[in-house]
Residue, then its C-alpha position, 0 to 999 in steps of 0.5 A: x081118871x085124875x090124880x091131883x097134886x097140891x105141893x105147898x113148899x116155899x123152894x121151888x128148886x131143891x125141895x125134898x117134899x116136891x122130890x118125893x112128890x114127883x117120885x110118887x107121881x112117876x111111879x102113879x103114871x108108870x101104871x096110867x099114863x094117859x091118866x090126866x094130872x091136876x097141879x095146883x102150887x101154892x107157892x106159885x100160886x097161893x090162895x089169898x089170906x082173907x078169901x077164907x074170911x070172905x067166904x065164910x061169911x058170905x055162908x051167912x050172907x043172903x047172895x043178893x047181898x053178897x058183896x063183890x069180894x065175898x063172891x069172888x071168895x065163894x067163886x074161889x072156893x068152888x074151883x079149888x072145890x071142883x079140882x079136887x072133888x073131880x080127881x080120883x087120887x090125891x097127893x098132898x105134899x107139905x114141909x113142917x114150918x114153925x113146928x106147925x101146919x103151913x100158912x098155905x096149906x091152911x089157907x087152902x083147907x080153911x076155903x075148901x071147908x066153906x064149900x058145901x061139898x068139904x063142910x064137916x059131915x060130907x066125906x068128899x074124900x071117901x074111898x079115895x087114895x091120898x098120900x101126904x107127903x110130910x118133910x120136916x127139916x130136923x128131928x121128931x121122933x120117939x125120944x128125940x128132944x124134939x118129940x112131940x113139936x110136930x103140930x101139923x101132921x096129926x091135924x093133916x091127918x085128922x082133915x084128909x081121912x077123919x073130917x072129909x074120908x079119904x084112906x090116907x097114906x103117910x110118908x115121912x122124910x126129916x133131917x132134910x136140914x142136915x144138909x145145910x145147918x154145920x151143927x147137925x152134920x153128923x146126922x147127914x148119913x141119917x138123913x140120906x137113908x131116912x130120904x132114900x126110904x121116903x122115896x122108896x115109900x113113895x114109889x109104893x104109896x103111886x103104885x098102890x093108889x094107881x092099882x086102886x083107881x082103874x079106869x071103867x070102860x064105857x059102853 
């Protein structure tokens, strides 16, 4: 069995979505530790800009006239593809980046759409767990001044569980800035307890998905 990670935050070190990734992936592991883990960084690792150019038009383009680029683009696309058709569960863990979607994120999604297993109508996701992890440095929610400028979460959502069919978990952490920007200081306290929760959740969120994905015995 296989659980696939994506982690798409441009910090390496101090990162709160990777701290409550790895939370989820411990608590996923506790419960099957011979189970196998597919990491795929887009930070270390992103996907090129113009791959999803490429291959998108190499849809419409006969293979033998395919060029060189539009293969390699098609090529890519079929192993991000494989990664994630091939795992049982998912976690997805993404900060909020100019109010919007990450670049990353984006790019990665947009190419795993011009494989015929992630076109619209496929559900390639479809009675599988997947938890995204959503961190956002200030505050967004319900009567705040910045209610409603989160543009990435609601479309996440509608591209994991609406357009491919995964049952999708949501786990939120935010005021993560409140640790290095001196005008939001006061909500420190907060933003430790709205953390702390998120880790809580997370924790749940591995649990849960290891108790849904239960190896068969063969033979």
């Amino acid at each position: 069995m296989t659980l696939f990670r994506l982690d798409s935050s441009i910090r390496t070190e101090g990162s709160v979505s990777r701290e409550v990734a790895d939370t989820l992936e411990r608590a996923y592991l506790e419960h099957h530790p011979d189970d196998g883990v597919v990491r795929r960084d887009l930070r270390t690792d992103p996907v090129p800009a113009d791959a999803w150019a490429a291959a998108a038009l190499a849809g419409s383009t006969p293979e033998d006239q395919r060029t060189d680029e539009q293969r390699a683009a098609v090529d890519l696309a079929r192993r991000l593809a494989d990664e994630v058709d091939g795992a049982d569960a998912l976690v997805i863990a993404t900060p909020l980046y100019n109010f919007g979607v990450s670049q990353h994120v984006k790019t990665w999604i947009d190419l795993l759409i011009t494989d015929p297993r992630f076109a619209p109508g496929t559900s390639p996701l479809a009675g599988k767990p997947v938890t995204l992890v959503v961190v956002r440095g200030g505050g967004y929610g319900e009567g705040t001044p910045r209610e409603g400028w989160d543009h990435a979460t609601g479309w996440l959502v509608r591209i994991l569980r609406d357009v491919w069919g995964g049952e999708v978990t949501l786990v939120e952490a935010e005021l993560t800035l409140a640790e290095v920007v001196p005008a939001m200081a006061e909500l420190r306290p907060l933003a430790d307890q709205v953390r702390a929760r998120a880790h809580e959740l997370a924790g749940d969120a591995g649990r849960s998905m290891a108790k849904i994905v239960v190896s068969v015995p063969v033979g």
